[in-house]
C-alpha positions in Angstrom: 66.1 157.8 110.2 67.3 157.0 113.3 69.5 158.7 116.0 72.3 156.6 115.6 72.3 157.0 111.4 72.2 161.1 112.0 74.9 160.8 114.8 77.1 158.7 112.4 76.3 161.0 109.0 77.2 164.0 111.0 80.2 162.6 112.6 81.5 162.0 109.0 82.0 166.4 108.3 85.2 167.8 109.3 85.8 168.9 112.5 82.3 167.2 113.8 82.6 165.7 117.5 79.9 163.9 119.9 79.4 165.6 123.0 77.6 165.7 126.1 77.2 169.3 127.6 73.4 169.1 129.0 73.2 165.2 130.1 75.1 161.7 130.1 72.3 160.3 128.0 71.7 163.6 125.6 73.9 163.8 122.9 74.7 166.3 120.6 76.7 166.7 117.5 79.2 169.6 117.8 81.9 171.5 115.2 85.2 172.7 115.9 88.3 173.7 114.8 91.6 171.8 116.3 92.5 174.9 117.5 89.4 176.0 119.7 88.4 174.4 122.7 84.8 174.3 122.5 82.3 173.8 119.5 79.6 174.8 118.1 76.0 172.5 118.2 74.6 171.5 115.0 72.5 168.4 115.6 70.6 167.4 119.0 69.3 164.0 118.3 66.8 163.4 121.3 63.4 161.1 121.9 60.4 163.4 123.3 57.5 161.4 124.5 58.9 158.2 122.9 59.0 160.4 119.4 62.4 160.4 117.5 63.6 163.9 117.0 66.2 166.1 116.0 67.2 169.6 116.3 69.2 171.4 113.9 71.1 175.1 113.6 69.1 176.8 110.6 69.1 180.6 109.6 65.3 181.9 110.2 65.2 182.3 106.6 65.3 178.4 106.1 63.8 177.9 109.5 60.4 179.1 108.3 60.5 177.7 104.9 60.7 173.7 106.2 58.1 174.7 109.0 55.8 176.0 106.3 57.0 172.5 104.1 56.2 170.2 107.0 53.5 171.9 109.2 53.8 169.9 112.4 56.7 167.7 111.3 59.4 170.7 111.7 58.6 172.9 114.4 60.6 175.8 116.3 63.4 174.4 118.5 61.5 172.5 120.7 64.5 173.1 124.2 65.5 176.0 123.0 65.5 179.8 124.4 62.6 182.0 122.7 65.8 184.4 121.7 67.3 180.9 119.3 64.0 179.7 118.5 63.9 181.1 115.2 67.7 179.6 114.4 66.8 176.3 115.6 64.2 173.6 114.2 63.1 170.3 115.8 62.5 167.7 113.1 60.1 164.9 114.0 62.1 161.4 112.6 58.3 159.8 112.3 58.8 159.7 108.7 56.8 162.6 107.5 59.8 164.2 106.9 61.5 162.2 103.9 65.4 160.7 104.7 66.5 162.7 102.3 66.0 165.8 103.4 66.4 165.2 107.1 70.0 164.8 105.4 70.1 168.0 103.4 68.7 170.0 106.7 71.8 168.4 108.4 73.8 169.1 106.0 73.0 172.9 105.9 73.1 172.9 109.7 76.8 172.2 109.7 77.2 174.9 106.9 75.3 177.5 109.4 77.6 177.2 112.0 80.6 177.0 110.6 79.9 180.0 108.4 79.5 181.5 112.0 83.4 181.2 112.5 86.3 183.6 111.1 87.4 182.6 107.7 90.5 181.4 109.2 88.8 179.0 111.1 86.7 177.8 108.7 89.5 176.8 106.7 90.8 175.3 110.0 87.2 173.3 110.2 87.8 172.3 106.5 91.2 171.1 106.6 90.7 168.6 109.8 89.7 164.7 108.8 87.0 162.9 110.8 88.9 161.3 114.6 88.9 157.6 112.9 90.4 158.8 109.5 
């Protein structure tokens, strides 16, 4: 997969935004509620010595079960704090990692973090339409 097909599957969940909190050229995929002012990162696509790679909000429970799945291929947040290592993995996009579930990884990123959020936000999150429907 590339960046731009993650940026534009991710973009397609409710209440997903781009944003650019760390650098012009580093994006990263955010969820919100219309209410809230800020988000909350699921997806950091980023390039790391010319590797395509993404990092994605886990739980440690799944964190550890696709590390053990992909020795090498999913590893522990690769910018992240030692404290939100464990609830972040970096996903190497150099194929050994089928499509597939690069997609279902994303997929329960977004469900991590907005679990995170008060129910009433969640239903917030789950009522709001992509910015282009």
């Amino acid at each position: 997969m590339t960046h731009q097909q993650i940026i534009a599957y991710c973009l397609k969940k409710p209440g997903a935004y781009l944003d650019y909190p760390f650098d012009p050229g580093v994006p990263v995929v955010k969820v919100k509620a219309p209410s809230q002012e800020k988000g909350r990162i699921f997806a950091q696509p980023f390039t790391l010595h010319g590797e395509p790679k993404v990092t994605l909000n886990c739980t440690p429970v799944s964190a550890e079960f696709y590390r053990d799945a992909y020795p090498g291929a999913i590893v522990r947040g690769y910018h992240c704090p030692p404290v939100q290592q464990p609830h972040f993995n970096t996903v190497s996009l150099s194929g050994a990692v089928p499509d597939a579930e690069v997609l279902e990884m994303i997929d329960f990123a977004y469900e991590t973090v907005v679990a995170k959020y008060p129910k009433y936000i969640q239903k917030e999150i789950r009522g709001t339409r992509r910015r282009s429907d």
